[in-house]
C-alpha positions in Angstrom: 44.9 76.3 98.6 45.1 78.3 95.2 42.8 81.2 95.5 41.8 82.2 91.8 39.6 85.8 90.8 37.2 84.8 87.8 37.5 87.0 85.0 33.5 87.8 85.2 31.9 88.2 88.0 35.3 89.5 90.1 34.5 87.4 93.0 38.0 85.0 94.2 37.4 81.3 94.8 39.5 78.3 95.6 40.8 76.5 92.6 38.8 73.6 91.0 38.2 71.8 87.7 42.4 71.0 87.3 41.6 67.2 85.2 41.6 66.7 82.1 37.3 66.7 82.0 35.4 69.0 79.6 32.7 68.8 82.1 34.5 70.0 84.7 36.3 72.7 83.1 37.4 76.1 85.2 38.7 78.6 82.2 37.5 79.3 78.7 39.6 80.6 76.1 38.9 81.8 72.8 39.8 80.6 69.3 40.0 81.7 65.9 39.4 78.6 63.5 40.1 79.2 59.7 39.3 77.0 57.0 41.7 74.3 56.9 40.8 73.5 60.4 44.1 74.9 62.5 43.2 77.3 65.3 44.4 80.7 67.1 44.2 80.7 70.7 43.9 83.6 72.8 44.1 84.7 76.6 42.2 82.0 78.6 39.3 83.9 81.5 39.2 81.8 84.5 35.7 81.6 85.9 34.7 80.8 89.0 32.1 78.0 89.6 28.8 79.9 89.5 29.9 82.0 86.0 30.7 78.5 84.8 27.6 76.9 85.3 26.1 80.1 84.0 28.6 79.7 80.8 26.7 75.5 80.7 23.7 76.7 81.1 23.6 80.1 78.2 25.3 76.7 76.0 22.6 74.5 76.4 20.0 76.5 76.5 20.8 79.6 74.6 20.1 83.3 76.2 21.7 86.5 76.2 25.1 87.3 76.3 24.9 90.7 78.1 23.3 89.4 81.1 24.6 90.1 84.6 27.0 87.4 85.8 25.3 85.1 89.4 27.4 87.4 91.4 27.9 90.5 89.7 27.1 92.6 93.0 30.4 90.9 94.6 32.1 94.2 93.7 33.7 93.1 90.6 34.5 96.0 88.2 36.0 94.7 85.7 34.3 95.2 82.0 33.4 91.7 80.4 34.4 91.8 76.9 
């Protein structure tokens, strides 16, 4: 067992989502993109399964970025940036 800490909420969880299936993924990580198409990565946030549904969900139906994550009271302190 791999136990993982997700990078919003603080809470730690077993590892899951290791295929290669964008519907199952278990990081995000942001990009730069610029005009001819080639891209920047950056530092990938591991999230567990609850702030990864909530990252689905905000996708497909839009909503606000500054809400609390499902399990913000699971005394993570980190800052989301």
């Amino acid at each position: 067992m791999t136990a993982k800490k997700c990078d919003r909420c603080g809470a730690y969880y077993e590892l899951y989502g290791v295929w290669n299936n964008a519907k199952k993924c278990n990081a995000i990580m942001p990009v730069n993109i610029d005009g001819q198409g080639k891209y920047y990565q950056h530092t990938p946030y591991d999230l567990c399964p609850e702030c990864m549904a909530a990252l689905y969900k905000f996708m497909q139906e839009g909503g606000n970025l500054n809400e609390q994550g499902p399990r913000a009271d699971a005394g993570g302190s980190e800052q989301r940036a």
